[in-house]
C-alpha positions in Angstrom: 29.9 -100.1 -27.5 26.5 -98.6 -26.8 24.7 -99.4 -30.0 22.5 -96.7 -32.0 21.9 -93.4 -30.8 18.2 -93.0 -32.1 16.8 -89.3 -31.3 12.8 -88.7 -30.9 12.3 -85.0 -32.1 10.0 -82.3 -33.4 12.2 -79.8 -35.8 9.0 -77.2 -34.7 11.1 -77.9 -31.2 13.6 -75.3 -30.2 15.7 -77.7 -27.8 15.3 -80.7 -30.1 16.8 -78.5 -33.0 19.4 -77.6 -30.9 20.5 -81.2 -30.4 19.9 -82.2 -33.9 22.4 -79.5 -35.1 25.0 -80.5 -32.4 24.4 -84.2 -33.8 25.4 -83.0 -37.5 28.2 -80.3 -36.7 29.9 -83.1 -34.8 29.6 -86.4 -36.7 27.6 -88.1 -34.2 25.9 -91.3 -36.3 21.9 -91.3 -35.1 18.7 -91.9 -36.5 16.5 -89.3 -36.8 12.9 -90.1 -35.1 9.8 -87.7 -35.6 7.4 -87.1 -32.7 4.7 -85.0 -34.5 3.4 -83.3 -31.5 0.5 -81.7 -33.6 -0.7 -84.9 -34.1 -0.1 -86.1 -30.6 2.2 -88.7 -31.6 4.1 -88.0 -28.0 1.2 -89.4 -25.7 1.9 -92.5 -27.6 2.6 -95.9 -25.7 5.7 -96.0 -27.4 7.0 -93.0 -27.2 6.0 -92.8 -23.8 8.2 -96.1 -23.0 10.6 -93.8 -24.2 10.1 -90.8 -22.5 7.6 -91.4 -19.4 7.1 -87.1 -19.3 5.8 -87.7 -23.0 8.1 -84.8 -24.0 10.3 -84.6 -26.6 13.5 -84.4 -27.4 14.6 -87.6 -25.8 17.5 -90.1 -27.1 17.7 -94.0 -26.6 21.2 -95.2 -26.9 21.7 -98.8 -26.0 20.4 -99.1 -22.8 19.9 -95.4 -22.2 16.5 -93.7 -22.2 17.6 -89.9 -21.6 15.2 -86.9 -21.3 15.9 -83.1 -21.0 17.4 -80.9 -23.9 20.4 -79.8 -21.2 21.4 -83.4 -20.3 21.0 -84.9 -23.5 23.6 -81.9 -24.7 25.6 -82.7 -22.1 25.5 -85.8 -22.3 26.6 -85.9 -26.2 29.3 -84.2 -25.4 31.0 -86.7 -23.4 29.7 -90.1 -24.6 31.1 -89.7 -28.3 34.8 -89.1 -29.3 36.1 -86.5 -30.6 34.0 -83.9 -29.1 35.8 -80.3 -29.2 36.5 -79.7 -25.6 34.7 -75.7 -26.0 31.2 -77.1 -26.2 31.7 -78.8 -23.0 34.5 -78.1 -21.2 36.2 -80.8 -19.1 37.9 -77.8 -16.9 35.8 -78.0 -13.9 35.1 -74.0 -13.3 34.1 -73.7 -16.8 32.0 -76.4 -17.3 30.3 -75.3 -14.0 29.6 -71.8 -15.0 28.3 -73.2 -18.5 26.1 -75.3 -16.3 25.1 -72.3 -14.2 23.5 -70.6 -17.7 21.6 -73.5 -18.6 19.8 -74.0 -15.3 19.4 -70.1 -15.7 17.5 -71.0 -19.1 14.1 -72.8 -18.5 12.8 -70.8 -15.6 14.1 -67.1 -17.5 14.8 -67.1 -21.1 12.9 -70.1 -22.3 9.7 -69.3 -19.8 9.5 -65.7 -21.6 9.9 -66.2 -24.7 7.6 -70.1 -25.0 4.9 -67.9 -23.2 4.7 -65.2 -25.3 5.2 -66.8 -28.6 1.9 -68.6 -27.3 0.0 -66.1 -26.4 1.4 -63.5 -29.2 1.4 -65.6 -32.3 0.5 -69.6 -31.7 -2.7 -69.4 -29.6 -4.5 -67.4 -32.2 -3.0 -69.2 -35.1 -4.9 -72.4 -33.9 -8.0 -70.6 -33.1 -7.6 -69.9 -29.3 -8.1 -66.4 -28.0 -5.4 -64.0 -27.4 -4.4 -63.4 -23.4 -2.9 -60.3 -23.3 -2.5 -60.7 -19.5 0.0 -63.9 -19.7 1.7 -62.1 -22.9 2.3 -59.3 -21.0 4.1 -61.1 -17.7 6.0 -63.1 -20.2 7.4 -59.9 -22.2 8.5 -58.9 -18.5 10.7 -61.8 -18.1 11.8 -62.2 -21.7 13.1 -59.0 -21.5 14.8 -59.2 -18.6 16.0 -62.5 -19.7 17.7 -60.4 -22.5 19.0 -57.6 -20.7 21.4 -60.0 -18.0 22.2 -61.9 -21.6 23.3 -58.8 -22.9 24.9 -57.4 -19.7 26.2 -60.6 -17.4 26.4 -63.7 -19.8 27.6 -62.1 -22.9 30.4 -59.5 -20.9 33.6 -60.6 -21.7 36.5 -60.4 -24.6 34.5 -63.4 -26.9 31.6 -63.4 -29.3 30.0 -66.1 -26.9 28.5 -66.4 -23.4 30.9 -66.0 -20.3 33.3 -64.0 -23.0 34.3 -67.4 -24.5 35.5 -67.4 -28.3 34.2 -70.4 -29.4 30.4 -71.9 -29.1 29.3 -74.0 -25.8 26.1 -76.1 -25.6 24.4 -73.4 -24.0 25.4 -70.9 -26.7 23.4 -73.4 -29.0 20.4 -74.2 -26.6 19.9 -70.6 -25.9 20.0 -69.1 -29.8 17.8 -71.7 -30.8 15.4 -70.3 -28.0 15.3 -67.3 -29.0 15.5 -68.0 -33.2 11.8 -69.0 -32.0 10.8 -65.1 -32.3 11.3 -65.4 -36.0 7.6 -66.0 -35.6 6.4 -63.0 -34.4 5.5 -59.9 -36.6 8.9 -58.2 -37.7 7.9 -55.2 -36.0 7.2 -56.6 -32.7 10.2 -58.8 -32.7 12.2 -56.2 -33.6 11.3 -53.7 -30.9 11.8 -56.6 -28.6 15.2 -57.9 -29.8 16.9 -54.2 -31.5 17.7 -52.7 -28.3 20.2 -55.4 -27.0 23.4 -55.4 -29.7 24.9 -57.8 -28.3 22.3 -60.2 -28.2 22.1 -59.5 -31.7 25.5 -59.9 -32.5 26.1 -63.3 -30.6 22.9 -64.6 -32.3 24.4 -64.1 -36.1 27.8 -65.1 -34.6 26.2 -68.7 -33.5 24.3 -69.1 -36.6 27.1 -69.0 -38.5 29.1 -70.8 -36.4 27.3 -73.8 -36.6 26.0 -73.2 -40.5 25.2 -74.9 -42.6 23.4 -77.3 -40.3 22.1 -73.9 -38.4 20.0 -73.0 -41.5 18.6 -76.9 -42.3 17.5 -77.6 -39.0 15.7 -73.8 -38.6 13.8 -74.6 -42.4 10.6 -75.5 -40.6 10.5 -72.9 -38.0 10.8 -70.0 -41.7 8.1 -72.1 -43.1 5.6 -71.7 -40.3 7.4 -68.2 -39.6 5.6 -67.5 -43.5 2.6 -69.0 -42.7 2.1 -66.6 -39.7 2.3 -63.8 -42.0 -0.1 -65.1 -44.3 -2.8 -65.3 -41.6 -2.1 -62.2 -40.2 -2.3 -60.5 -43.8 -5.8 -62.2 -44.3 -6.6 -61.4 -40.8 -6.0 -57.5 -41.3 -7.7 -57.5 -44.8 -11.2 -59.2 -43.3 -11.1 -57.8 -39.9 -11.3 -61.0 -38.2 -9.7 -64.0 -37.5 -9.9 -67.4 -38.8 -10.6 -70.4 -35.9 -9.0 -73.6 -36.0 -10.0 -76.2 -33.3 -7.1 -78.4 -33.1 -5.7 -77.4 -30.0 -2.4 -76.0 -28.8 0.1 -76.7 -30.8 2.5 -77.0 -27.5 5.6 -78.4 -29.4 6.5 -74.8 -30.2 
């Protein structure tokens, strides 16, 4: 027996949503543990006993201090019983090529779109100045991102990636990712996101694959995602915009 699984999350956190919706859609018993990053509750001394990178998510479970969205999935997948073998495959080749898409993720997919959420939307939500520059390299990679989503990791006869017909862990990590563009302006996250179909498609195929827990987890990210549009509305009816000094706000 290994004892309590406690998770240290931020639902404002794409990867920690990600593992907090794998935790519900599979039974696994854990305590839910916020890390408030806006409040800098991560550079804690105990969270940081936790996790020494002072990032979140992270998981204790008995003995186990564990780090890293990817191998905290992984991880869950093989430590608890009962597990459906498609999010993790024990076949070998599979769960190699599933590995091969999430070491894809962080430098690609989650670099693009992180960076220009920040520098789109976030940054001048908290008061910092837009950088057009760094928001326009990351719409370079996000978009290329999506274009070998669409044409390499989504070809095949399934709804999800490498053709499969039922969700993997990187299915979840990487919908999550990009449910982070709910952000944006509609506009601009549409002419971002409407030319890849299948991207689409895949997207409303994992949400409502892993539904209703999908929808709970994603509750905060629609809240802010409101906000946003509040503040650009006030923004476009006084011709400015409103500073705020806290900081970045670098869970998102």
């Amino acid at each position: 027996m290994m004892g309590k699984l406690n998770a240290y999350v931020d639902r404002m956190s794409q990867p920690c949503r990600a593992i907090l919706i794998f935790c519900r859609l599979n039974g696994i018993d854990f305590e839910e543990i916020k890390v408030d990053i806006a409040k800098s509750h991560h550079l804690s001394p105990e969270f940081t006993e936790v996790n020494p990178l002072q990032k979140v998510p992270a998981i204790l479970h008995g003995n186990l201090n564990l780090f890293e969205s990817h191998a905290i999935l992984a991880y869950l997948s093989s430590a608890f019983p009962g597990i459906a073998d498609h999010w993790y495959p024990t076949d070998v080749i599979r769960r190699a090529k599933i590995n091969s898409i999430l070491d894809w993720h962080h430098s690609n997919l989650r670099y693009g779109a992180e960076i220009y959420v920040t520098n789109t939307v976030l940054g001048p939500a908290i008061g910092r100045p837009r950088n057009p520059k760094a928001a326009a390299e990351a719409e370079k990679v996000l978009l290329s991102s999506l274009s070998k989503l669409e044409n390499i990791w989504l070809n095949g006869d399934g709804r999800f990636l490498l053709g499969s017909f039922q969700p993997s862990i990187a299915d979840l990590s990487l919908v999550c990712e990009l449910t982070q563009l709910e952000v944006l302006d509609e506009m601009d996250r549409g002419r971002i996101l409407s030319p890849y179909k299948k991207v689409l498609g895949w997207i409303e195929d994992t949400r409502t694959a892993t539904n209703p827990y999908f929808e709970e987890m994603h509750n905060i990210l629609y809240r802010a995602k409101k906000k946003f549009q509040q503040q650009r509305s006030r923004i476009a009816e006084s011709g400015t915009e409103t500073t705020n000094n806290r900081g970045r706000h670098s869970k998102m």
